[in-house]
C-alpha positions as a LaTeX table, in Angstrom:
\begin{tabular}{lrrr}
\hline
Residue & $x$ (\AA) & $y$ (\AA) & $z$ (\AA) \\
\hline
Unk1 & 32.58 & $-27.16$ & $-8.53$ \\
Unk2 & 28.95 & $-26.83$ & $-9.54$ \\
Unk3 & 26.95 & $-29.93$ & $-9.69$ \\
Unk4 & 23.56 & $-30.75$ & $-11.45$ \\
Unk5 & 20.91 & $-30.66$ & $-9.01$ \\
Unk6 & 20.11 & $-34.40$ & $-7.63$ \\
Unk7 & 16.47 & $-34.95$ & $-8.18$ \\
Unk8 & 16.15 & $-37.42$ & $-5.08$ \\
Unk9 & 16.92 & $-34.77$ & $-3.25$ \\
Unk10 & 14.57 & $-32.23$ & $-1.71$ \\
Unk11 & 14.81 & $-29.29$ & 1.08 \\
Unk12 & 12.22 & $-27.76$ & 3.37 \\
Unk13 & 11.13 & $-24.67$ & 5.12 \\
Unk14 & 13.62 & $-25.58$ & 8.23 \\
Unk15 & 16.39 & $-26.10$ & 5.95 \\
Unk16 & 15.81 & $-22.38$ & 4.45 \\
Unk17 & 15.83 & $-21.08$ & 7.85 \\
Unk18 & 18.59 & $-23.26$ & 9.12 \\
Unk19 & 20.83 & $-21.57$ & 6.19 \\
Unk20 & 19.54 & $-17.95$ & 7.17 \\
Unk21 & 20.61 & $-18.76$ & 10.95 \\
Unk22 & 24.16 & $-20.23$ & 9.82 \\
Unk23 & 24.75 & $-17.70$ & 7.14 \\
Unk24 & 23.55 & $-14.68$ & 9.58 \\
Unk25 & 25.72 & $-16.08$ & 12.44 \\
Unk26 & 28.64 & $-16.88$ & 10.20 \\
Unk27 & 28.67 & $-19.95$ & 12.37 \\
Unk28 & 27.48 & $-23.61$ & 12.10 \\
Unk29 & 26.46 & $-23.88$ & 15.97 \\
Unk30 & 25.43 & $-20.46$ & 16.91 \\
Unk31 & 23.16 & $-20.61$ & 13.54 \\
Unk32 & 21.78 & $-24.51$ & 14.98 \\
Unk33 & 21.06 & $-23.05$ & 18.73 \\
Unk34 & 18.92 & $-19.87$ & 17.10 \\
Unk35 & 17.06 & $-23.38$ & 15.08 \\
Unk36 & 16.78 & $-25.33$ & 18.33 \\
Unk37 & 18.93 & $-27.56$ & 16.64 \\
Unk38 & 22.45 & $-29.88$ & 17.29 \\
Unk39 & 25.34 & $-28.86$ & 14.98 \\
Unk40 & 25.04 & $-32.01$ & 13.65 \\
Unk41 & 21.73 & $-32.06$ & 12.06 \\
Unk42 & 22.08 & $-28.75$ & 10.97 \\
Unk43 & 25.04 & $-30.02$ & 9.07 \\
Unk44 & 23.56 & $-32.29$ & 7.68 \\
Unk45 & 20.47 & $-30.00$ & 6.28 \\
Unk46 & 22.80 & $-27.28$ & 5.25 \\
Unk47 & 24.69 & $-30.65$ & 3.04 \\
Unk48 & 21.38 & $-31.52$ & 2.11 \\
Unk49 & 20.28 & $-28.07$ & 0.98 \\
Unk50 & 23.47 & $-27.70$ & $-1.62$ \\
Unk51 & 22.59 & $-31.27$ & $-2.85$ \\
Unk52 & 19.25 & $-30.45$ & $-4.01$ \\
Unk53 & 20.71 & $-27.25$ & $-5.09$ \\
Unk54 & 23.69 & $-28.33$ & $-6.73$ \\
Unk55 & 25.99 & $-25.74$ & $-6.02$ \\
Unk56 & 27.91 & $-25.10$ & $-2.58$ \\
Unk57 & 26.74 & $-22.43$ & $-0.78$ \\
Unk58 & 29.04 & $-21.71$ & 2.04 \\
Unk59 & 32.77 & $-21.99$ & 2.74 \\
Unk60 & 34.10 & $-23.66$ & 5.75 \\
Unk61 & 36.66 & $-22.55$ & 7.16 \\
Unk62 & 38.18 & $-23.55$ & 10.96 \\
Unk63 & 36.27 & $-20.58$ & 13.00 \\
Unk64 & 32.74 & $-20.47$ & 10.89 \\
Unk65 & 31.21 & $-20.17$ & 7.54 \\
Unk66 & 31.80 & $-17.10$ & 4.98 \\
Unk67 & 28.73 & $-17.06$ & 1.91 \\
Unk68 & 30.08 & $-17.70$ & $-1.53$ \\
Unk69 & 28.42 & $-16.05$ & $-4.47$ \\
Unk70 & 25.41 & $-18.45$ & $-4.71$ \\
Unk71 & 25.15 & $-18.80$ & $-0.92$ \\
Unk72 & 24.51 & $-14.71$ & $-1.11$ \\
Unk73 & 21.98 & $-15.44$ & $-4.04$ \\
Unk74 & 20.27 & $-18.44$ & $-1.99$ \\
Unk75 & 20.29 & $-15.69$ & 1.06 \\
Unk76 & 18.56 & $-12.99$ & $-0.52$ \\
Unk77 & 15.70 & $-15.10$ & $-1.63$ \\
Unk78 & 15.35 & $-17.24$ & 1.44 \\
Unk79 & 14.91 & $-14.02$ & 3.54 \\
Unk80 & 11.87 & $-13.43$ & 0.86 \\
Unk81 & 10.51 & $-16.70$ & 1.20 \\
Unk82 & 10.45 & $-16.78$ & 4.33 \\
Unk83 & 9.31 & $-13.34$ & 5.17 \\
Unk84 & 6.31 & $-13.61$ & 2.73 \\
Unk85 & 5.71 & $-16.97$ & 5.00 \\
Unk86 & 5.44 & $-15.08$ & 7.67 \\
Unk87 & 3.08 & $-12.30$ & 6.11 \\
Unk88 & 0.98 & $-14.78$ & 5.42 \\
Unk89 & 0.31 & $-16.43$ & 8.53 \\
Unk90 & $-0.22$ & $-12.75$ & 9.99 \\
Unk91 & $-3.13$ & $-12.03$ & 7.66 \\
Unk92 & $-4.59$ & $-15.48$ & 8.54 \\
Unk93 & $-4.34$ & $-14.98$ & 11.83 \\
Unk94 & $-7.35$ & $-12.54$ & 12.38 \\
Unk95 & $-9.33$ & $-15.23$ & 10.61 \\
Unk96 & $-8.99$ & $-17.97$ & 13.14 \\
Unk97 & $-9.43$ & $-15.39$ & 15.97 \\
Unk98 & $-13.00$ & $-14.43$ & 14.79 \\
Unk99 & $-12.40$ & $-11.89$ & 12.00 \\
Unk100 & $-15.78$ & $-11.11$ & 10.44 \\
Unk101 & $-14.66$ & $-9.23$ & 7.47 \\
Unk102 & $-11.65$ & $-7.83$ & 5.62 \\
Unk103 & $-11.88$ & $-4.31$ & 3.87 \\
Unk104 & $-8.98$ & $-2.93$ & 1.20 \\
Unk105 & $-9.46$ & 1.37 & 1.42 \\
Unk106 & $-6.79$ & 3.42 & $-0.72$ \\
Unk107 & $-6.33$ & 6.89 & 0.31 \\
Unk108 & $-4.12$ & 10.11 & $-0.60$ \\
Unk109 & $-0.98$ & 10.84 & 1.26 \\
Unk110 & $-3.31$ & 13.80 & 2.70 \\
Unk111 & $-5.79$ & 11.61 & 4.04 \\
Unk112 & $-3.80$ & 8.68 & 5.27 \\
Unk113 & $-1.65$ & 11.81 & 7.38 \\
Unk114 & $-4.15$ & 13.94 & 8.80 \\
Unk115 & $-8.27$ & 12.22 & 8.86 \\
Unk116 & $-8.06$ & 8.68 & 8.39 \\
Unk117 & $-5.95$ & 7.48 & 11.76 \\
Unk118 & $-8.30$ & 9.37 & 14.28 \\
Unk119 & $-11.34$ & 8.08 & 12.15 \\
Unk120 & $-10.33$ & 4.67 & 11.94 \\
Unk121 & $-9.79$ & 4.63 & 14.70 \\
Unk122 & $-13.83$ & 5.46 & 15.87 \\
Unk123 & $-14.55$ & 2.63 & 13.42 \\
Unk124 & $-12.36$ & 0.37 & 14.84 \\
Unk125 & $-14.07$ & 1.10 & 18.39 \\
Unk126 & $-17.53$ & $-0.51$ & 17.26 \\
Unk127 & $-16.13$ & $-3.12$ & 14.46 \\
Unk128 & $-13.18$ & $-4.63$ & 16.22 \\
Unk129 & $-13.09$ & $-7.88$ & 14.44 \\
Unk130 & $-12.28$ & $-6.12$ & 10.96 \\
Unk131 & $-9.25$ & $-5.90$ & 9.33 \\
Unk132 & $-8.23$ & $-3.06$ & 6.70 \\
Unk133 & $-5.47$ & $-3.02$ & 4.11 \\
Unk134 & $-4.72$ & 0.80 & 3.54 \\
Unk135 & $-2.79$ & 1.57 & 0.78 \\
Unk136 & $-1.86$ & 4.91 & $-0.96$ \\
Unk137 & $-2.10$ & 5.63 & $-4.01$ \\
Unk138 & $-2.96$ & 9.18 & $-6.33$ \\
Unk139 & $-6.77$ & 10.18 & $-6.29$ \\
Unk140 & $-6.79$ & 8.63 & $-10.59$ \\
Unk141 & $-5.51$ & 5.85 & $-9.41$ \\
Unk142 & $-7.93$ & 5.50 & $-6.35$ \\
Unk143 & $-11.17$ & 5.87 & $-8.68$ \\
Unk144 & $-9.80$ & 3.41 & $-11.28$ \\
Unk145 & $-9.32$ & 0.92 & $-8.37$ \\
Unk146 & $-12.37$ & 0.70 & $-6.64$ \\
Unk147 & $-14.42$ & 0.71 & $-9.91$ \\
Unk148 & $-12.41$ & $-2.33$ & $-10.85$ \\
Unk149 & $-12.48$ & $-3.58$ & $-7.54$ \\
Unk150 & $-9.41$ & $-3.53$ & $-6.86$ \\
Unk151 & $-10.34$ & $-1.56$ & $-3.66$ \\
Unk152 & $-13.41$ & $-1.86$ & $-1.66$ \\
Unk153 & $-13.44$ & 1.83 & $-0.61$ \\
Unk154 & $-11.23$ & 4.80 & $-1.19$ \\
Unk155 & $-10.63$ & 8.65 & $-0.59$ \\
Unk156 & $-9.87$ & 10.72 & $-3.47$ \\
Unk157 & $-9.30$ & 14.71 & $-3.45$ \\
Unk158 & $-11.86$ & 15.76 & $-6.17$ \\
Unk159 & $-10.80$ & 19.14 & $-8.33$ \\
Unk160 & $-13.43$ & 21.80 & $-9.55$ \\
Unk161 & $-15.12$ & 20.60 & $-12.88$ \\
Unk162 & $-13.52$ & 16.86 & $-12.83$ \\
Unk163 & $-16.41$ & 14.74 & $-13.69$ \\
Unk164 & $-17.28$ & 11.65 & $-11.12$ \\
Unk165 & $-16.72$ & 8.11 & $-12.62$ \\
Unk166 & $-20.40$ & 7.23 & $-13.59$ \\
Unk167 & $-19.69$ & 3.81 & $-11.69$ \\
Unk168 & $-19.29$ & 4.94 & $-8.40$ \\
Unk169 & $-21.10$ & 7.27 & $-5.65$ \\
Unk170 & $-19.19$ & 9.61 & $-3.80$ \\
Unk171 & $-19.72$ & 10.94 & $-0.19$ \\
Unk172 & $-18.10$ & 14.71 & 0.94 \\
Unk173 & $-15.18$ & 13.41 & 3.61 \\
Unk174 & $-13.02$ & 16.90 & 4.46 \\
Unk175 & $-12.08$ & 19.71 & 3.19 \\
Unk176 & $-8.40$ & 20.86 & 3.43 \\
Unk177 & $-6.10$ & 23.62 & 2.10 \\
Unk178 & $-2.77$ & 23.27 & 0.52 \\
Unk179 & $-0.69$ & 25.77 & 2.32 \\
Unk180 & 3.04 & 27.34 & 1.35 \\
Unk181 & 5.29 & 26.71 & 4.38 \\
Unk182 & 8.02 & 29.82 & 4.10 \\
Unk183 & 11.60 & 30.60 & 6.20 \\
Unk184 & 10.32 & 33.11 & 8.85 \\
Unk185 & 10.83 & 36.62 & 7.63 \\
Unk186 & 10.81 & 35.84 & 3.74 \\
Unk187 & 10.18 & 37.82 & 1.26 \\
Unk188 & 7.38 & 36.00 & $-0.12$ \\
Unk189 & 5.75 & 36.74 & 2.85 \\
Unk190 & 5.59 & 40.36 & 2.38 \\
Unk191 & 3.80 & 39.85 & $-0.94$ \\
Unk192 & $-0.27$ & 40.49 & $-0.59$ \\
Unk193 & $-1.32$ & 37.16 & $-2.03$ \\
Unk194 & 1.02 & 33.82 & $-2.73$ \\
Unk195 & $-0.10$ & 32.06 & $-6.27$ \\
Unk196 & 2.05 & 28.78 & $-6.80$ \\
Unk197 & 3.96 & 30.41 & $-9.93$ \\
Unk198 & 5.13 & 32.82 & $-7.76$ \\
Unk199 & 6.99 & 30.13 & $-5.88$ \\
Unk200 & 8.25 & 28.60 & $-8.08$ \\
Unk201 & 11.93 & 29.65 & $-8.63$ \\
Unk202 & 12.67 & 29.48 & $-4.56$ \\
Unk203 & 14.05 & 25.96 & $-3.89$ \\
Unk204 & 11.40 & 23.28 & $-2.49$ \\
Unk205 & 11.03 & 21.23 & $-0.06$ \\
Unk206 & 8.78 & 18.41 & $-1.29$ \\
Unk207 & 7.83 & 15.17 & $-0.53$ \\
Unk208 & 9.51 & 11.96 & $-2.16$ \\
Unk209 & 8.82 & 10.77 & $-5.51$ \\
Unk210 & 5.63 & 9.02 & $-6.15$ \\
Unk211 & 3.72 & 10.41 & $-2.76$ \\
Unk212 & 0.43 & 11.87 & $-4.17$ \\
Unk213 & 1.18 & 15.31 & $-3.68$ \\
Unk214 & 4.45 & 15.76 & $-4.65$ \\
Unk215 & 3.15 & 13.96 & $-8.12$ \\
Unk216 & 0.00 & 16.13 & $-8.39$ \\
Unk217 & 2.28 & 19.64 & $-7.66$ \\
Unk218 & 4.57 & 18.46 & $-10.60$ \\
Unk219 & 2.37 & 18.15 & $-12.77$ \\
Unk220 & 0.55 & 21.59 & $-11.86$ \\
Unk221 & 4.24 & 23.16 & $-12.92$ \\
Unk222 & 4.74 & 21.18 & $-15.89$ \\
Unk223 & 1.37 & 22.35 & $-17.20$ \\
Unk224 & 2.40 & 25.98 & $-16.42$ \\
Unk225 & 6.22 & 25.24 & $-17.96$ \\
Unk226 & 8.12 & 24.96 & $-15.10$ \\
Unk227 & 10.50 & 22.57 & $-13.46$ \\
Unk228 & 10.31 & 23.85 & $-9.25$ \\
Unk229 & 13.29 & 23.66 & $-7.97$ \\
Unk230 & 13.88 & 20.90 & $-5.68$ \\
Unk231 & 16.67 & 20.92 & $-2.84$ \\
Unk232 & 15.31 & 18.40 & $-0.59$ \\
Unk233 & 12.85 & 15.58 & $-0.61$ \\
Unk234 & 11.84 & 13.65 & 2.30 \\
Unk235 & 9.15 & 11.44 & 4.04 \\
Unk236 & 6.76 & 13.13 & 5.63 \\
Unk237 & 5.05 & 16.42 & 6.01 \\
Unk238 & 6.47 & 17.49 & 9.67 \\
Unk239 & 10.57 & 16.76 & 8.08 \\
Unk240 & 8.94 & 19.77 & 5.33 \\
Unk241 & 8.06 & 21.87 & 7.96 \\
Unk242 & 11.31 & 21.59 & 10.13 \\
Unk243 & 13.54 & 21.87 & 6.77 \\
Unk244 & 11.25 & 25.17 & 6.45 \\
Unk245 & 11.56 & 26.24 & 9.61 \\
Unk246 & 15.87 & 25.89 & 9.32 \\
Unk247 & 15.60 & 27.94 & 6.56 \\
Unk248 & 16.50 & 25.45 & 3.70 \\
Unk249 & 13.61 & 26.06 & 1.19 \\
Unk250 & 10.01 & 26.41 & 0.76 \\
Unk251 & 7.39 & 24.12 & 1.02 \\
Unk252 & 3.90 & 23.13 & 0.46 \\
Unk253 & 1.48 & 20.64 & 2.47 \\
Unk254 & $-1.83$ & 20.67 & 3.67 \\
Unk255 & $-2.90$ & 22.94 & 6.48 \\
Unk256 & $-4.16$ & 20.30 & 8.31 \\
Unk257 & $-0.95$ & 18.50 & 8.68 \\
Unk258 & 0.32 & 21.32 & 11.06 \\
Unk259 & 0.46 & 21.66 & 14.58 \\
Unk260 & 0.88 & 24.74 & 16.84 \\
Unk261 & 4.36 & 24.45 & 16.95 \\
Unk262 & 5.32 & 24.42 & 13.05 \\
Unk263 & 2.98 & 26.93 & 12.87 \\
Unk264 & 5.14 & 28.85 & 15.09 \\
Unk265 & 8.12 & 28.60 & 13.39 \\
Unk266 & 7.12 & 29.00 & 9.55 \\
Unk267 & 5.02 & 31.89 & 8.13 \\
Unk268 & 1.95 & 29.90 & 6.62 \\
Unk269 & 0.76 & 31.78 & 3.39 \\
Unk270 & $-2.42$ & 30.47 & 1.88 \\
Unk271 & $-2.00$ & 29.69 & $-2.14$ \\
Unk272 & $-4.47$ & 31.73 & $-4.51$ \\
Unk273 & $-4.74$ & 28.97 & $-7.24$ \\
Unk274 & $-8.19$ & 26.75 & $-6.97$ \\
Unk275 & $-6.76$ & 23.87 & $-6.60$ \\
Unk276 & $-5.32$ & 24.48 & $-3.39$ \\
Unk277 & $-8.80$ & 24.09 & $-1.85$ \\
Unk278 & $-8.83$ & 20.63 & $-1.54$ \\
Unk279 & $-12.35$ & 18.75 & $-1.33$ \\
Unk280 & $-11.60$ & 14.96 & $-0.70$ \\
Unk281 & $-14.35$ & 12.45 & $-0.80$ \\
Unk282 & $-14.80$ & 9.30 & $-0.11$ \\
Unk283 & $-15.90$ & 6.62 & $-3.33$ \\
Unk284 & $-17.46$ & 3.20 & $-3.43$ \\
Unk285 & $-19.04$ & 1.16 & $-5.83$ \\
Unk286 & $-22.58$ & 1.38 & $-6.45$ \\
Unk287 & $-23.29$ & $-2.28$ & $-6.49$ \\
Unk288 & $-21.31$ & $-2.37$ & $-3.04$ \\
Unk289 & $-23.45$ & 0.20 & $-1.16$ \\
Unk290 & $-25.52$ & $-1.77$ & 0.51 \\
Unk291 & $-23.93$ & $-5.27$ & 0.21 \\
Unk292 & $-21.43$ & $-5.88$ & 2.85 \\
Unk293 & $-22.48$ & $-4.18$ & 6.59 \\
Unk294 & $-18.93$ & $-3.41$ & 8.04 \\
Unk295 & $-18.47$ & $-1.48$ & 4.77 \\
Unk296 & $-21.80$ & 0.50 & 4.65 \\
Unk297 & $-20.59$ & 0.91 & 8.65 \\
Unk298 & $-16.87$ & 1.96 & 7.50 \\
Unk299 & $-18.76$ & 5.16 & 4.94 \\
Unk300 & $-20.78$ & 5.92 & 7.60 \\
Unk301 & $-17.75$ & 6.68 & 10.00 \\
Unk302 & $-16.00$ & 8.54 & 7.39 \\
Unk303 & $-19.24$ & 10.75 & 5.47 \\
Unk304 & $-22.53$ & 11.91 & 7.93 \\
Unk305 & $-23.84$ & 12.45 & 4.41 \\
Unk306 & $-23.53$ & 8.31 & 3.53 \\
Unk307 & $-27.03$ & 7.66 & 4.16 \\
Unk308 & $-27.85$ & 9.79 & 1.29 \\
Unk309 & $-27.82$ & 7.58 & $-2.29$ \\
Unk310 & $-24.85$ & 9.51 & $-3.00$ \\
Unk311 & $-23.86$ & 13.21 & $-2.80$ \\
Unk312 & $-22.97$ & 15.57 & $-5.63$ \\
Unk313 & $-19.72$ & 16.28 & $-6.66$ \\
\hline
\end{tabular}
């Protein structure tokens, strides 16, 4: 029966963690030895726990513990708790071992695949006390976040005639090419050139809703009409390119995401449409250009061109 919580009573971290050993184990004493704990006192926490609670959480029964319905409700958020515990002791770490700055940088799903890693890398060679957050998000969403401040630094793919947000300077990062990935021997591959609307009826091979790209080539259809047809959706650009290469659809990533070997199997058809040509660069705020080091240090890894005052976009 349910029971008004007792306000005397209160629980801890330990006794959070004691019920996520017991209820993982299904067992009072294997869940105590994984707390370095006698059966008995973890008894007593898990009674404690329900007290302050007010509801039972676990049966017992004469070979272990089974959940009831607000033990698997208690569970659920515990695991939380504790996890975001966790999460934050690793992002404090780095400061009590001598971390000098923290950076947040949101990228495309382009970038983040292909430049950034083997970049970042460099970076990381001559700054290795700094810590970056890298997050992706679509190239809109990128500008609107580091103008807000949201994000320290970002890397946006920049389309013919889109006008730079006055509030930040841009630097040219890369320039890639949005390829269409076809089943060897296809008859799209016979055709002179390859525009996206002629691609569109074959079924696709995309990437998984929300990842930049798959976003940005759905709305490219939907402004010409169209709804692509999509068989398959999946993680990652190499899954496209073996799904291609099997023969289960068509599909379209950067060129830059391809190694010899996809290349082998997949006839790689350059798209005619301008947007294909894909010119990312990297943004920051203007008042932030010369203010923190390891930042002006982080553009300079990414853009030879960042000790201009800003390049033209």
């Amino acid at each position: 029966m349910t029971k008004a919580p007792n306000p005397t009573a209160r629980y801890d971290l330990i006794d959070l963690r004691v019920f996520i050993a017991v209820a993982e184990e299904g067992n009072v004493s294997r869940g105590a030895a994984r707390c370095h704990l006698a059966p008995s006192t973890a008894s007593l926490r898990l009674k404690g726990l329900e007290a302050a609670i007010g509801v039972r959480l676990l049966q017992r029964q004469a070979r272990g513990v089974s959940l009831l319905p607000a033990g698997r409700v208690l569970l659920d958020h515990a695991r939380r708790c504790v996890a975001q515990l966790e999460q934050m002791h690793a992002d404090l770490l780095p400061f009590a071992q001598g971390l000098t700055s923290h950076l947040t940088l949101f990228a495309n799903n382009n970038a983040i695949s292909t430049h950034l890693p083997d970049d970042l890398s460099r970076y990381f060679a001559t700054h290795p006390s700094v810590r970056i957050t890298m997050k992706e998000r679509l190239s809109a969403d990128i500008v609107a976040a580091v103008a807000s401040g949201e994000a320290d630094i970002g890397v946006v793919a920049m389309e013919e005639m889109e006008a730079p947000h006055p509030a930040l300077d841009y630097w040219p990062y890369r320039i890639d090419q949005l390829v269409l990935l076809a089943p060897p021997a296809s008859a799209l591959a016979k055709l002179p050139t390859v525009g996206f609307a002629d691609c569109l009826q074959q079924p696709f091979i995309s990437l998984q809703q929300g990842a930049a790209l798959h976003t940005f080539l759905m709305n490219k259809a939907a402004a010409m009409g169209i709804r692509p047809n999509v068989r398959v959706q999946v993680s990652d650009y190499r899954a496209i390119a073996r799904l291609v290469s099997s023969g289960a659809g068509f599909g379209i990533v950067p060129l830059s995401a391809l190694d010899a070997t996809d290349k082998e199997k997949v006839d790689v058809l350059h798209l005619t449409d301008p947007w294909a040509k894909r010119k990312l660069y990297v943004c920051l705020r203007r008042q932030n250009s010369d203010a923190n080091p390891f930042l002006v240090g982080l553009v300079a890894t990414l853009s030879p061109d960042a000790g201009r005052q800003g390049a033209e976009v």
